[in-house]
KOLDOKE-825941 format. One line per field, with one value per residue (C-alpha): residue number from 1; x, y negated, z negated. Coordinates in Angstrom, 1 decimal, m for minus. Layout:
<pts>
n <- c(NUM  ...)
xx <- c(X  ...)
yy <- c(Y  ...)
zz <- c(Z  ...)
</pts>
This chain:
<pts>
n <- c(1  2  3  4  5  6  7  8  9  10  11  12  13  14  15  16  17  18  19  20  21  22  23  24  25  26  27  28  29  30  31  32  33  34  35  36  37  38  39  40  41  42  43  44  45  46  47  48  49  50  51  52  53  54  55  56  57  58  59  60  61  62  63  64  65  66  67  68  69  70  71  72  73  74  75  76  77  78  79  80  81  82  83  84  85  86  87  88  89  90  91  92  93  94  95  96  97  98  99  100  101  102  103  104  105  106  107  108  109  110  111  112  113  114  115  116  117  118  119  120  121  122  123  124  125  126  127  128  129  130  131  132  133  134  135  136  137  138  139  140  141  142  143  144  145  146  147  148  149  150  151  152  153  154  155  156  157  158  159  160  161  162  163  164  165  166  167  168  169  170  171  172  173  174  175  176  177  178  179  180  181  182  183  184  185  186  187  188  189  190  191  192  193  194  195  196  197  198  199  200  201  202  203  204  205  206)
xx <- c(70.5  68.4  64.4  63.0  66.3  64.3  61.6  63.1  66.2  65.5  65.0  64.9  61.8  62.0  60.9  62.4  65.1  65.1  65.9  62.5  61.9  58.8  56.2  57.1  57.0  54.4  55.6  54.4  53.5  56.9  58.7  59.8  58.6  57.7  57.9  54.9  55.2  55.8  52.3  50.3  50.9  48.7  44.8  42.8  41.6  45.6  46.3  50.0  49.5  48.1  50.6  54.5  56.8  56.8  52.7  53.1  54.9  52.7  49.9  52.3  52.7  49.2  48.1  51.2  48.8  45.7  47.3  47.9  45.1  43.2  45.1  44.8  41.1  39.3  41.0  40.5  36.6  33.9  31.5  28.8  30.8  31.0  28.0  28.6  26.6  27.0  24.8  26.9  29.5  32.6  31.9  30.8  31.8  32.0  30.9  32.9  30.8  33.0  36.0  33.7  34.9  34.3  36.3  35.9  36.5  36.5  38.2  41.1  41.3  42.2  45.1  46.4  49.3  47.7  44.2  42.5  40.3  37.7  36.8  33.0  34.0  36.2  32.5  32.2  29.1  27.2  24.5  23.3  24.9  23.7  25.8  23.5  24.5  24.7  21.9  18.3  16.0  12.9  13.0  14.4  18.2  19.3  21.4  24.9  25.6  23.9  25.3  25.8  29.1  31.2  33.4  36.1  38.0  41.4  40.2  39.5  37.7  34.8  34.4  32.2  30.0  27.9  24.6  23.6  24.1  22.0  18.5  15.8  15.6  17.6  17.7  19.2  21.9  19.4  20.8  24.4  22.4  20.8  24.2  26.1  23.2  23.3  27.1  27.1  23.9  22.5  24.7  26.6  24.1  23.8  23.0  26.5  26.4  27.9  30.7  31.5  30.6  28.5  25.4  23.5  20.1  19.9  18.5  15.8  14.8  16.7)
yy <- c(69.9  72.5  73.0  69.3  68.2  67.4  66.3  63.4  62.6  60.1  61.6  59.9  58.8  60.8  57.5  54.2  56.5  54.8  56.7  56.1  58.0  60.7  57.7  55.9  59.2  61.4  65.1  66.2  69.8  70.8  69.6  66.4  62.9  59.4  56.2  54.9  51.7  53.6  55.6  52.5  52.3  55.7  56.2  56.5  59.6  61.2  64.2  64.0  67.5  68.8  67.2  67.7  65.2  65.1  65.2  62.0  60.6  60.8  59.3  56.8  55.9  56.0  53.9  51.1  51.3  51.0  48.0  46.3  46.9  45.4  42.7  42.0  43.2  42.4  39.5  36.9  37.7  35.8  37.5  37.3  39.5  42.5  44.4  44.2  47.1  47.8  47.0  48.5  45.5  45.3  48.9  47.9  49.2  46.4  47.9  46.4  47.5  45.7  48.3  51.0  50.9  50.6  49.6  50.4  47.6  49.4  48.8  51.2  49.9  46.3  47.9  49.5  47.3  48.8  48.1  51.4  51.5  54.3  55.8  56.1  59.1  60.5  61.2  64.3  64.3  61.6  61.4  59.9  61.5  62.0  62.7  63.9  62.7  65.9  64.8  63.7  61.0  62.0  65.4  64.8  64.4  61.1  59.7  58.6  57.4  57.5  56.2  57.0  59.6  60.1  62.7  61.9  64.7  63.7  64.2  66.7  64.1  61.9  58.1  57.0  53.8  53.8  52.1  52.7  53.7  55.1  55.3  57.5  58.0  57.6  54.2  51.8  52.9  52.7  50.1  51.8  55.3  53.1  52.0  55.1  56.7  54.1  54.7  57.9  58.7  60.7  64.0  64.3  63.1  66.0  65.9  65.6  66.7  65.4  67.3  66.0  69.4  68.8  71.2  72.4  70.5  68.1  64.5  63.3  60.4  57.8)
zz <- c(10.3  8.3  9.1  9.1  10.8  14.3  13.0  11.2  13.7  16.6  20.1  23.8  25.1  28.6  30.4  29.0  27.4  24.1  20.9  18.5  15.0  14.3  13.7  17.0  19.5  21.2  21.9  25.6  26.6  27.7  24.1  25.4  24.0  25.4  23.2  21.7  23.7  27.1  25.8  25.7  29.8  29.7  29.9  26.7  28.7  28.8  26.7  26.4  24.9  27.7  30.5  30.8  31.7  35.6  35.5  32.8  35.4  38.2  35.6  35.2  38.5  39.3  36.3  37.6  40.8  39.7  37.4  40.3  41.8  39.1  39.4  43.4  43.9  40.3  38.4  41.4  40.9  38.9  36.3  39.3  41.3  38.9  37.5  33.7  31.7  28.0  24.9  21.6  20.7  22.1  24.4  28.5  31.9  35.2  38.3  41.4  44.2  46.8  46.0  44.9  41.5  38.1  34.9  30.8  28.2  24.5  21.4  23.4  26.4  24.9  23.2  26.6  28.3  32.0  33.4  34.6  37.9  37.9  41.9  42.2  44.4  41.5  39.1  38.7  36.3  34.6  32.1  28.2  25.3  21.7  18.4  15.5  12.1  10.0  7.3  7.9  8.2  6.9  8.1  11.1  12.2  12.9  16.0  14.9  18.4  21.8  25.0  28.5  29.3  32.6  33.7  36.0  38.3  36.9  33.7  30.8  28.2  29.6  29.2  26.8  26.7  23.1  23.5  20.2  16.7  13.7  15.4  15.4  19.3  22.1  23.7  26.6  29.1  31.8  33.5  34.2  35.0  37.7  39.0  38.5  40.5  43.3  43.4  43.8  45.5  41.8  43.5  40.4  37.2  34.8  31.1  29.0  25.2  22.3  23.0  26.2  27.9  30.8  30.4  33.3  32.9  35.8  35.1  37.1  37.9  35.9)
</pts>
């Protein structure tokens, strides 16, 4: 079939089992693929990469729970009933203290066919972030984005919430370091950089 021969045919998607082209598959750590449509029932945190096919299973299964649960324990709720934090656009997270869980609504999320609960006793470490634009303000570097980050146990990448973009100096996010700190008892805040690394300054009093 010569060199480009597989990277052109169609190949199963391990899950569904439908044959898709290059453009419509994702290869998975073990050289297997999933569909693009089968994807969208993933996290935005998944690293198909980083997971083989019976470990993209067992996400699979456990974002089909958390689906449902979303839909038994959240859905029936009104807006007074979740804790809604978030200032940049369409970016916010909703607290459900009753289930001791949170949720993420992004610009990712919305494109995901599964809704995604977060454990408060799955944080690991939470704090603001800061991304420096590479030129200067006036002599001094300014902040492309700012925001509050979280990293989970299950995974590698840490949510995001942006605050806000091209300022001079970090700003808001206080009101879900107050919650995340209430929810977890501040055990687990730490300062996360830009890179999603969580560093070993501890945050105090937030």
């Amino acid at each position: 079939m010569g060199i480009f021969g597989n990277l052109f045919s169609k190949q199963a998607c391990e899950i569904c089992k439908k044959e898709v082209g290059a453009l419509s598959r994702t290869k998975l750590k073990d050289k297997t693929y999933i569909c693009n449509d089968c994807r969208k029932n993933t996290s935005i945190l998944f690293e198909p990469h980083l997971n083989d096919l019976e470990e993209t299973k067992k996400h699979l299964a456990h974002m089909e729970e958390m689906d449902q649960l979303y839909k038994e324990k959240v859905e029936p709720l009104s807006d007074k009933e979740i804790d809604f934090c978030g200032h940049h656009g369409s970016y916010k997270i909703g607290f459900v203290d009753s289930i001791k869980m949170f949720f993420i609504i992004t610009p990712q999320t919305k494109k995901k066919n599964k809704k995604e609960l977060f454990a408060y006793d799955e944080i690991e470490s939470f704090g603001p972030y800061e991304n420096l634009n590479d030129g200067s303000h006036e002599g001094q570097k300014r902040i492309e984005e700012c925001g509050v980050a979280i990293k989970m146990r299950a995974y590698r990448m840490p949510i995001k919430i942006p605050i806000a973009k091209n300022v001079d100096t970090p700003l808001g996010g206080e009101r879900i370091l107050e919650h995340l700190n209430a929810a977890t008892g501040g055990k687990h805040s730490s300062m996360i950089g830009a890179a999603g690394a969580v560093a070993s300054t501890i945050l105090n009093n937030i």
